[in-house]
DSSP file (Angstrom, degrees, kcal/mol; ACC not computed):
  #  RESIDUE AA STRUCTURE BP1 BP2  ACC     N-H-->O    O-->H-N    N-H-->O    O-->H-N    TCO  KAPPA ALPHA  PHI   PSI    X-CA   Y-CA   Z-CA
    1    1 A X              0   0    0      0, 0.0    24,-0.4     0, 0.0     2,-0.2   0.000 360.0 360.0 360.0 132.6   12.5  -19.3  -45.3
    2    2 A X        +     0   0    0     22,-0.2     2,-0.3    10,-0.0    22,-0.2  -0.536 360.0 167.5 -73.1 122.6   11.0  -16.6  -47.7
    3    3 A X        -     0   0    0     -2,-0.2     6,-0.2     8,-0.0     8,-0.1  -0.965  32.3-133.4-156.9 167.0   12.1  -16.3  -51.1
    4    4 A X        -     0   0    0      4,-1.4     5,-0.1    -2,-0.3    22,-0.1   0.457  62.3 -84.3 -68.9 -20.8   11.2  -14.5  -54.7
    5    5 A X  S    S-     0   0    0     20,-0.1     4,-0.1     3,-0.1    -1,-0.1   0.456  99.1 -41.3 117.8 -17.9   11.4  -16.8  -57.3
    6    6 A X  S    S+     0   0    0      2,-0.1     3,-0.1     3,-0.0    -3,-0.0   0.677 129.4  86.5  73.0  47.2   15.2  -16.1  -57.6
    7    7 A X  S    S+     0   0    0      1,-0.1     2,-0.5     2,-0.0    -4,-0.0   0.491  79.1  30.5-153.6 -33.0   14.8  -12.7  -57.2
    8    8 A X        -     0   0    0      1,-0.1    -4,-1.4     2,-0.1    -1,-0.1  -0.803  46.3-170.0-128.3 108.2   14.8  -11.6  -54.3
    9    9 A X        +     0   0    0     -2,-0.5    -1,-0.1    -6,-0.2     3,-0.1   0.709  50.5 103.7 -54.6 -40.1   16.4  -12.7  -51.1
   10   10 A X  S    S-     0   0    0      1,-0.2     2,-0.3    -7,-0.1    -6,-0.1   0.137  78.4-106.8 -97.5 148.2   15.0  -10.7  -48.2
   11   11 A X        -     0   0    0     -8,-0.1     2,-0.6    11,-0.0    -1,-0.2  -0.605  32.7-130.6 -99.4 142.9   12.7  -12.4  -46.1
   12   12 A X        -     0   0    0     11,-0.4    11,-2.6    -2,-0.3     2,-0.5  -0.922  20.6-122.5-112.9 126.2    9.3  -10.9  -46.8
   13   13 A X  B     -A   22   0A   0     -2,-0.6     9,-0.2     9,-0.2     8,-0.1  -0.424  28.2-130.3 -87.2  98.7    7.2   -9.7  -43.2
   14   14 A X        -     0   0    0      7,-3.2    -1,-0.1    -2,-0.5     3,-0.1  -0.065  25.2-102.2 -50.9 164.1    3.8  -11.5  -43.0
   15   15 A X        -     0   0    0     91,-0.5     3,-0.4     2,-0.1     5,-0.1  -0.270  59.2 -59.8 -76.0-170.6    0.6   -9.4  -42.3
   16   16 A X  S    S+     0   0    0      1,-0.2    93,-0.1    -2,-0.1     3,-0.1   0.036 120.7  13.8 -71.9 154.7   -1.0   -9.3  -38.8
   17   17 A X  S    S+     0   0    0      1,-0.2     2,-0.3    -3,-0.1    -1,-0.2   0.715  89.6 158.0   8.9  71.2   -2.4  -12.9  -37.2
   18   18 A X        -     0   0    0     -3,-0.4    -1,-0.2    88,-0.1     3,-0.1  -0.810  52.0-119.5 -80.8 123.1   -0.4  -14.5  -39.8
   19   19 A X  S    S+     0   0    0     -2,-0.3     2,-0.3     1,-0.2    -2,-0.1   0.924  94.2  13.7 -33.8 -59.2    0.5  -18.1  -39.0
   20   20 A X  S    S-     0   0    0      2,-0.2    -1,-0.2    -5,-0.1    -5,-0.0  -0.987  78.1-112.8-137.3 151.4    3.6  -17.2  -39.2
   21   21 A X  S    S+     0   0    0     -2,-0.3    -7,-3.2    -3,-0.1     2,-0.3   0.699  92.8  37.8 -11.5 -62.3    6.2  -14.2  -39.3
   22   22 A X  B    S-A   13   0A   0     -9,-0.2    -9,-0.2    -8,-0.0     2,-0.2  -0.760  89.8-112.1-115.0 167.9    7.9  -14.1  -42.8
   23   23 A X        -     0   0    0    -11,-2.6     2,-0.7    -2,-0.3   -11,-0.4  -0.590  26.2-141.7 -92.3 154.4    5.9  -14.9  -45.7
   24   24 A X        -     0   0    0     -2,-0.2     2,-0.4   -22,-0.2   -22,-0.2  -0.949  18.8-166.3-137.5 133.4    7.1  -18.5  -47.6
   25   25 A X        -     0   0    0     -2,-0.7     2,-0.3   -24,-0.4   -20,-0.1  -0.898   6.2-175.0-127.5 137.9    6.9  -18.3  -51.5
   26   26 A X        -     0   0    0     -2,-0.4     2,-0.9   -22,-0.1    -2,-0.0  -0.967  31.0-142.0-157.0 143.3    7.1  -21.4  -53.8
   27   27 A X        +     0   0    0     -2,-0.3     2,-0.4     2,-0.0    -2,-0.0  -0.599  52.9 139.3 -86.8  45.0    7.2  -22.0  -57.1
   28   28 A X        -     0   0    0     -2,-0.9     2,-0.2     1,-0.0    27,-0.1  -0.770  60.0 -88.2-130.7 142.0    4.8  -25.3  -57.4
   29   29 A X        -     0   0    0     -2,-0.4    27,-2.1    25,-0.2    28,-0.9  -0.439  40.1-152.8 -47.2 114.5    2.2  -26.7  -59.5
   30   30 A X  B     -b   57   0B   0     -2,-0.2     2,-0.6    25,-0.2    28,-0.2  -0.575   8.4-145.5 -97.3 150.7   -1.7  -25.5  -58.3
   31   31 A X        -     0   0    0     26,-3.6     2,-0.5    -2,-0.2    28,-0.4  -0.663  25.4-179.7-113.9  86.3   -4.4  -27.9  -59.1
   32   32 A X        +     0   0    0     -2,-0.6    28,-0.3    26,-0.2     2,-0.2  -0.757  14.1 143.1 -92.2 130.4   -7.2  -25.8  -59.9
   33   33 A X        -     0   0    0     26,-0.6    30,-0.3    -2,-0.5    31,-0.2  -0.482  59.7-104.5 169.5 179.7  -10.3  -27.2  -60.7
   34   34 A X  S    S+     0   0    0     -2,-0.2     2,-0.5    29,-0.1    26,-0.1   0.316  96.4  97.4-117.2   6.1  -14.8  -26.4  -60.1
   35   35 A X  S    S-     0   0    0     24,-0.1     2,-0.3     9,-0.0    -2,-0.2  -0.847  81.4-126.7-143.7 117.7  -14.6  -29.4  -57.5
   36   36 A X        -     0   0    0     -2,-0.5     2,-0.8     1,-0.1     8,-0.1  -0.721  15.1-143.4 -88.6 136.8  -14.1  -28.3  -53.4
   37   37 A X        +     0   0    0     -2,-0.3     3,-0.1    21,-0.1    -1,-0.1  -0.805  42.8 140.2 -46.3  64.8  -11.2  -29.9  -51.7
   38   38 A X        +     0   0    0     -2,-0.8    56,-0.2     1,-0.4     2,-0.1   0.075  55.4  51.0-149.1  64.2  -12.2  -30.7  -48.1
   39   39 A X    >   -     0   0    0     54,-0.7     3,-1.6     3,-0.2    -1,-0.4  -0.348  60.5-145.1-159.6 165.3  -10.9  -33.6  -47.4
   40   40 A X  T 3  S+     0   0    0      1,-0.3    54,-0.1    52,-0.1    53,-0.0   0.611 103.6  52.2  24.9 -64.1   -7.3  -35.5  -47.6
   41   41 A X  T 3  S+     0   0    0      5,-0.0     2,-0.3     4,-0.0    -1,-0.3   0.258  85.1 119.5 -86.4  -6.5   -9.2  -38.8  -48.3
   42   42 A X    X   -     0   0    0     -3,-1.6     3,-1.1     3,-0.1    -3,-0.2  -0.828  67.9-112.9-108.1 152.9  -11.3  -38.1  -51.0
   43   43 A X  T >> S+     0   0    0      1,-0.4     3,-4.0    -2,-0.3     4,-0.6   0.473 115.9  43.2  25.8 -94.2  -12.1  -39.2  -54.8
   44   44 A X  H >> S+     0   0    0      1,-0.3     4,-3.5     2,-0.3     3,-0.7   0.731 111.0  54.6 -63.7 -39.9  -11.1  -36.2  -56.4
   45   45 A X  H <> S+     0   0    0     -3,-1.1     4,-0.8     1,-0.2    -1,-0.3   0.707 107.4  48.9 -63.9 -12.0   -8.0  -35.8  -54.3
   46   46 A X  H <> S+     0   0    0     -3,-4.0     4,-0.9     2,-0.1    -2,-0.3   0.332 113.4  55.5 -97.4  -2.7   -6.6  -39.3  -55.2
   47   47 A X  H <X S+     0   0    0     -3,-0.7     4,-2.5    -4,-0.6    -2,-0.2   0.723 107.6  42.3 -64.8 -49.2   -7.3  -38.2  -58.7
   48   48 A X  H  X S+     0   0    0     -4,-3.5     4,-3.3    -5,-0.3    -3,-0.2   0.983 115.7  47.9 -68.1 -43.1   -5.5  -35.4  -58.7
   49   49 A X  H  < S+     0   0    0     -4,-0.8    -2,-0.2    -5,-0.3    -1,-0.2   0.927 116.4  45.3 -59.9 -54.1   -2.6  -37.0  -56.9
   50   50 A X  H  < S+     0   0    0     -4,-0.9     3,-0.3     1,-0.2    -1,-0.2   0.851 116.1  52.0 -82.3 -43.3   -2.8  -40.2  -59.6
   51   51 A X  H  < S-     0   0    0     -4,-2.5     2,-0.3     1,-0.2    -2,-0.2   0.969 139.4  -7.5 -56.9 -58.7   -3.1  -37.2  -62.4
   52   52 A X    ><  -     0   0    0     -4,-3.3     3,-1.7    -5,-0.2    -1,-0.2  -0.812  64.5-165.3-130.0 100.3    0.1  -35.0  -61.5
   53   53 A X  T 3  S+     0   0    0     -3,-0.3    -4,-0.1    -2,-0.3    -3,-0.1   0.373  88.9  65.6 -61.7   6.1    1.6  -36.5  -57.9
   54   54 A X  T 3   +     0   0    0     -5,-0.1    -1,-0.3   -26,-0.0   -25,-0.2   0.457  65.2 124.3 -96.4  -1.2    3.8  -32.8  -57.8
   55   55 A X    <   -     0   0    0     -3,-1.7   -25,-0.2     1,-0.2     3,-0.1  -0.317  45.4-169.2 -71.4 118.5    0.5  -30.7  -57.4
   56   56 A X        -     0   0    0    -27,-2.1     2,-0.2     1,-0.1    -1,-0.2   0.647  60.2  -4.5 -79.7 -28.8    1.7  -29.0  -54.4
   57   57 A X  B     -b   30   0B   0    -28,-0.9   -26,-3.6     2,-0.1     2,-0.6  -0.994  64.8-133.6-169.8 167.1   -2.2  -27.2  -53.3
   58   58 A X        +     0   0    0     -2,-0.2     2,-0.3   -28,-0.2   -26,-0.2  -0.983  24.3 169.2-138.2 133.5   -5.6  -27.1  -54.9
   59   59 A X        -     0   0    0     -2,-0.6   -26,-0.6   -28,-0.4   -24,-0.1  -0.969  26.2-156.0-138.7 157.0   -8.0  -24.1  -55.4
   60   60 A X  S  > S+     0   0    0     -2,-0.3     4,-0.5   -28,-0.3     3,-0.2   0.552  77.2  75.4-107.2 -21.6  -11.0  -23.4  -57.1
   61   61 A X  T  4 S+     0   0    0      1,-0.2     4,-0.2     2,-0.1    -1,-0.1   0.787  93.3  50.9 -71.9 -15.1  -11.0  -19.7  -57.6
   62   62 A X  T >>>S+     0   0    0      1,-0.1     3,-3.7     2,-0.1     4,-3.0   0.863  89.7  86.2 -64.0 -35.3   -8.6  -19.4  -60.2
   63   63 A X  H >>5S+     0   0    0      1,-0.3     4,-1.6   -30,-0.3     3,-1.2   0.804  86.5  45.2 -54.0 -70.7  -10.2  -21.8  -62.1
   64   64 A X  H 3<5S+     0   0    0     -4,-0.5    -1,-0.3     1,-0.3    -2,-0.1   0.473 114.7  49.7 -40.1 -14.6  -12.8  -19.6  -63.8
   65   65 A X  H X>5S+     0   0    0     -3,-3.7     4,-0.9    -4,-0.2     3,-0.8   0.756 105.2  57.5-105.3 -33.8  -10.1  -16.9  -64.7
   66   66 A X  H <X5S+     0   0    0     -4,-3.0     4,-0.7    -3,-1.2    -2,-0.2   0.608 103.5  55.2 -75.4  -8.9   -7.7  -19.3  -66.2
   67   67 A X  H 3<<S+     0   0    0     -4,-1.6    -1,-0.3    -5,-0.5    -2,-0.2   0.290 108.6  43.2-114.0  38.6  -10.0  -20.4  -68.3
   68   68 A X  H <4 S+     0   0    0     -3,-0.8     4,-0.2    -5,-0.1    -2,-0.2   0.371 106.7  54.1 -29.2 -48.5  -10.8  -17.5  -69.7
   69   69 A X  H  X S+     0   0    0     -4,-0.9     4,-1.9     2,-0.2    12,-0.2   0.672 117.1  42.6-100.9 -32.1   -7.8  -16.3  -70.0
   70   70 A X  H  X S+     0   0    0     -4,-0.7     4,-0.9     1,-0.2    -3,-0.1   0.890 114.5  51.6 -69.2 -42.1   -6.8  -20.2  -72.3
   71   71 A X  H  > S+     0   0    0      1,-0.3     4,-0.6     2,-0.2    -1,-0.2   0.590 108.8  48.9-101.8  16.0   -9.9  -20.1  -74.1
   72   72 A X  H  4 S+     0   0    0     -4,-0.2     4,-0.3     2,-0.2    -1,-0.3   0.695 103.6  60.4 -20.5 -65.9   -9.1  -16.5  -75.2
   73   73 A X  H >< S+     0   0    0     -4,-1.9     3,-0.6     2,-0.2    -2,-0.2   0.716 105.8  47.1 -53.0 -23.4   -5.9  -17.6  -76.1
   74   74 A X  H 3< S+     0   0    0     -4,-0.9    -2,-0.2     1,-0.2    -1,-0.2   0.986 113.5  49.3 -88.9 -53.2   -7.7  -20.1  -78.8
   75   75 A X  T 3< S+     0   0    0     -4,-0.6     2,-0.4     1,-0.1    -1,-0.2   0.311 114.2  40.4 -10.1 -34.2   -9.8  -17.5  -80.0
   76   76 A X    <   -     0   0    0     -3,-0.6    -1,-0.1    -4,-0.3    -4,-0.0  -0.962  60.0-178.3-156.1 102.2   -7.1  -14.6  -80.6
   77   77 A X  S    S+     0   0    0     -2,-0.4    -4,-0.1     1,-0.1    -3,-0.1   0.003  89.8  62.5 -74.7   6.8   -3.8  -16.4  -82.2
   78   78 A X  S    S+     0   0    0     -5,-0.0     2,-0.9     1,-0.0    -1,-0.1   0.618  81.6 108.3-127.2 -35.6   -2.4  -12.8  -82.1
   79   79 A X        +     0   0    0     -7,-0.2     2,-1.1    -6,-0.1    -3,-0.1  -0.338  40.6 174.1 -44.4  73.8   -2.9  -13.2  -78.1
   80   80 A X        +     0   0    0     -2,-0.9     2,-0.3     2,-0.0    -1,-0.1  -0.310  32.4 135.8-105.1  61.3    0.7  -13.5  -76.3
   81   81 A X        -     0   0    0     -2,-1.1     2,-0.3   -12,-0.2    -8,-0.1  -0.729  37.2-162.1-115.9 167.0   -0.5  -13.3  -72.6
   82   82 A X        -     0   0    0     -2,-0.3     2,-0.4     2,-0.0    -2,-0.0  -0.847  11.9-141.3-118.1 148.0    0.3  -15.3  -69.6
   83   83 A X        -     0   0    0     -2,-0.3     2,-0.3   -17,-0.1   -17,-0.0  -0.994  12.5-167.9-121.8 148.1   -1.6  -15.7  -66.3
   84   84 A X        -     0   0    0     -2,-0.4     2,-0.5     2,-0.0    -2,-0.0  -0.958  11.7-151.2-124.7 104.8    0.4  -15.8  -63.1
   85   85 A X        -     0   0    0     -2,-0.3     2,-0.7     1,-0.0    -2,-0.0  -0.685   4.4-160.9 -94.7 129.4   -1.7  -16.9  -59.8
   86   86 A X        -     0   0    0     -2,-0.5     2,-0.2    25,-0.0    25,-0.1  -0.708  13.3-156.5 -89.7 121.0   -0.9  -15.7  -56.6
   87   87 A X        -     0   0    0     -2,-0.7     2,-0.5    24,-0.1   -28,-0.0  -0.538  23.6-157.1-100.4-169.7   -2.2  -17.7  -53.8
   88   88 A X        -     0   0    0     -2,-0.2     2,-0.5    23,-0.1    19,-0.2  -0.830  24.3-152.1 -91.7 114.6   -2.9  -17.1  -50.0
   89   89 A X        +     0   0    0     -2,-0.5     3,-0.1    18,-0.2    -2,-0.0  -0.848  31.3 157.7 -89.4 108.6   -2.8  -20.9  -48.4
   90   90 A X        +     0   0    0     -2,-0.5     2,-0.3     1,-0.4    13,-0.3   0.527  58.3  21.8-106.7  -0.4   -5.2  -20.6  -45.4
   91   91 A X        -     0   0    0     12,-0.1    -1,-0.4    13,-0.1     6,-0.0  -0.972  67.0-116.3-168.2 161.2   -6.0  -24.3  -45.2
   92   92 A X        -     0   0    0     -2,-0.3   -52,-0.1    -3,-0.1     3,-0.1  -0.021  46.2-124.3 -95.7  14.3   -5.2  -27.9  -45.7
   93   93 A X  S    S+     0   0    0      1,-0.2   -54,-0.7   -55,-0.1     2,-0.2   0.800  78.3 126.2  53.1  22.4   -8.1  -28.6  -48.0
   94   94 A X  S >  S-     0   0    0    -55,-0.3     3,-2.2   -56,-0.2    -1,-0.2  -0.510  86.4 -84.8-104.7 169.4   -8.6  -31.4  -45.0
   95   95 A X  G >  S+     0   0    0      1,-0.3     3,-0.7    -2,-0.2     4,-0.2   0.944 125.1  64.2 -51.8 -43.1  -11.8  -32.2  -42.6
   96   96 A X  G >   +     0   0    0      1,-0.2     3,-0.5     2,-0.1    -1,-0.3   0.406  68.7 104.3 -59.9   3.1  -10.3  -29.2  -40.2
   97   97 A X  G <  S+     0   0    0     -3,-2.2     3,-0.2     1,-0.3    -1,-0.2   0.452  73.0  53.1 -60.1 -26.3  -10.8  -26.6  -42.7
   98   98 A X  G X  S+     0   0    0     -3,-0.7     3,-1.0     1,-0.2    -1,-0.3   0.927 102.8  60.7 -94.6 -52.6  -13.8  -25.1  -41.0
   99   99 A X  T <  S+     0   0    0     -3,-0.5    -1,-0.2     1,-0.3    -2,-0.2   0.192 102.8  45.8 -72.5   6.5  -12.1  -24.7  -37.8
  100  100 A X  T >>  +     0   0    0     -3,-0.2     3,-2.2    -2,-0.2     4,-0.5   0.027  68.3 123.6-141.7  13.0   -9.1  -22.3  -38.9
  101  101 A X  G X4  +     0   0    0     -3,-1.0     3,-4.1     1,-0.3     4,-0.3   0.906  67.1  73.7 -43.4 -40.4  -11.2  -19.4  -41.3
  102  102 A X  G 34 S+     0   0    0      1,-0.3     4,-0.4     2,-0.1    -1,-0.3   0.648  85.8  63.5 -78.9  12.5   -9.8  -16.8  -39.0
  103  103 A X  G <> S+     0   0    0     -3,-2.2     4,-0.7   -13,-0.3    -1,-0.3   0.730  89.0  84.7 -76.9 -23.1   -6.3  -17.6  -41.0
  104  104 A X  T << S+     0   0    0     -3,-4.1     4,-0.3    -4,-0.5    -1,-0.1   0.598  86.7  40.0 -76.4   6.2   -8.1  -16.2  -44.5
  105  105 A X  T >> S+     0   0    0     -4,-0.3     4,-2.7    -3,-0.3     3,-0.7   0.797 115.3  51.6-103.1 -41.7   -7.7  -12.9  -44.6
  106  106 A X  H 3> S+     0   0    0     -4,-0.4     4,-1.3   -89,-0.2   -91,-0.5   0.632 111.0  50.7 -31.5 -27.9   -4.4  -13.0  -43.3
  107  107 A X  H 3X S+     0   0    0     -4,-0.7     4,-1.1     2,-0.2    -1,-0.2   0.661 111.1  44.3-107.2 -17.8   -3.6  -15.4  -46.0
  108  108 A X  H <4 S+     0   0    0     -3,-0.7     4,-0.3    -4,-0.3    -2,-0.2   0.447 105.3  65.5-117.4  -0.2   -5.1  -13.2  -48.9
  109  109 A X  H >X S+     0   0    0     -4,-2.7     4,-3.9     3,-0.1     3,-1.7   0.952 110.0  43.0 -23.5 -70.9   -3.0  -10.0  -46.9
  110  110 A X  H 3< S+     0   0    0     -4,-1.3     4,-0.4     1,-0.3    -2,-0.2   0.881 105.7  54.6 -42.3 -55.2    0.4  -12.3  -48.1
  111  111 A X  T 3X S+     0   0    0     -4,-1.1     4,-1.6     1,-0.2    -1,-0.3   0.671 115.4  42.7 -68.6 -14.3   -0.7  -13.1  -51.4
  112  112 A X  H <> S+     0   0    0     -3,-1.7     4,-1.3    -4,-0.3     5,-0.3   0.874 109.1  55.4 -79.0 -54.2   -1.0   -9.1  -51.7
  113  113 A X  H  < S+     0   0    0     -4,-3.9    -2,-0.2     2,-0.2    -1,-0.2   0.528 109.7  46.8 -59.8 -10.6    2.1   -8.3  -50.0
  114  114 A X  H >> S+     0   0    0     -4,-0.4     3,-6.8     2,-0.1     4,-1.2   0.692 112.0  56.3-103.5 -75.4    3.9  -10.7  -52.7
  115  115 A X  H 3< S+     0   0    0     -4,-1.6     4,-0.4     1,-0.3    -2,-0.2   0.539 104.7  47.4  20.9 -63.7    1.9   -8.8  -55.4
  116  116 A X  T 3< S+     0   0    0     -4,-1.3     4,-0.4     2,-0.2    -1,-0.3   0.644 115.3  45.7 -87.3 -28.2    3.1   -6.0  -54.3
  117  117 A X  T <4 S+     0   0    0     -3,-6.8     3,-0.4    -5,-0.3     4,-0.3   0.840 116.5  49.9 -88.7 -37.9    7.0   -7.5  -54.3
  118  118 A X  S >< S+     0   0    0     -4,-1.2     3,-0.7     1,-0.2    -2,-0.2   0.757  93.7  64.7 -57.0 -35.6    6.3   -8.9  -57.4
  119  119 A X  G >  S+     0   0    0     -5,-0.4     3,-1.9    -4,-0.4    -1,-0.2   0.821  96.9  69.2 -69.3 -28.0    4.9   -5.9  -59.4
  120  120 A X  G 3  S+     0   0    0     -4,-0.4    -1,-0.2    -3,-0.4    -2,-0.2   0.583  92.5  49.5 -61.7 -25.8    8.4   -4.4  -58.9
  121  121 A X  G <  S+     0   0    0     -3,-0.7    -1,-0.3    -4,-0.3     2,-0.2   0.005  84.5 117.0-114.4  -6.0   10.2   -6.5  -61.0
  122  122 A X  S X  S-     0   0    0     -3,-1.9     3,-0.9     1,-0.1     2,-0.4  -0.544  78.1 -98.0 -91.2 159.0    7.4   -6.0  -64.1
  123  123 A X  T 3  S+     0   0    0      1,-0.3     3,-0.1    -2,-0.2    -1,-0.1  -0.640 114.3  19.1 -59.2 103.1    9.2   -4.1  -67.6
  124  124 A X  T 3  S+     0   0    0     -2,-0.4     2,-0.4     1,-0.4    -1,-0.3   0.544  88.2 137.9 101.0   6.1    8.3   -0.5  -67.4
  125  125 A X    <   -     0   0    0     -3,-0.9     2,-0.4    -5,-0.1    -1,-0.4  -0.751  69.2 -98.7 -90.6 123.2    7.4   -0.4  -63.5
  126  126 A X        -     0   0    0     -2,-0.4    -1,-0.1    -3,-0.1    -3,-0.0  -0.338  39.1-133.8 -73.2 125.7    9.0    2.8  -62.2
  127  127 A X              0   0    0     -2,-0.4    -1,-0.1     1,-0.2    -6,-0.0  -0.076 360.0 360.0 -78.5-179.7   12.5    2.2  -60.4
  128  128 A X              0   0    0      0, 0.0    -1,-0.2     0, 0.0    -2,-0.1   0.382 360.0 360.0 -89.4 360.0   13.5    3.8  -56.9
């Protein structure tokens, strides 16, 4: 079941060859990192699990923009910004990973289509 955050109820309509129908939003700890995920079984994934056991999914594109955005913050005391990453999950970061691509554009459709649900809800975004 699709939900906002606490903010919206309504079930949110994936895009086109979408795994599935409604879009599924969670609220979960990302493990983001320079180090590819691909498979289950390896080093850096029983490291991450033995570092935070809630980390719910791992990516690597964020990585470079959240630290940017930190070591900014160190830089500029004056600096009261937050980053909020939206993901598209197209894969299990497992050995099958290669075999399922055609889900990643579909999966970075969603993460736009919550974007877009999201954006609504910003201070100063014009209401309907």
């Amino acid at each position: 079941q699709s939900f906002m955050l606490g903010i919206s109820k309504a079930p949110i309509k994936a895009s086109e060859n979408s795994k599935a129908d409604i879009i599924s939003v969670y609220n979960e700890n990302i493990g983001s990192g320079s180090a590819v995920v691909a498979n289950e079984l390896s080093e850096i994934t029983k490291w991450i699990h033995d570092y935070n056991d809630k980390v719910f999914a791992v990516e690597m594109e964020a990585f470079g923009f959240s630290t940017a955005f930190y070591e900014s913050s160190l830089n500029d005391s004056s600096s009261a910004c937050s980053v909020c990453i939206i993901r598209g999950i197209s894969d299990l970061a497992d050995t099958k990973k290669a075999k399922i691509k055609k889900y990643r554009f579909p999966a970075a459709c969603n993460a736009a289509i919550v974007l877009k649900e999201l954006v609504k809800y910003l201070p100063g975004f014009p209401e309907k």
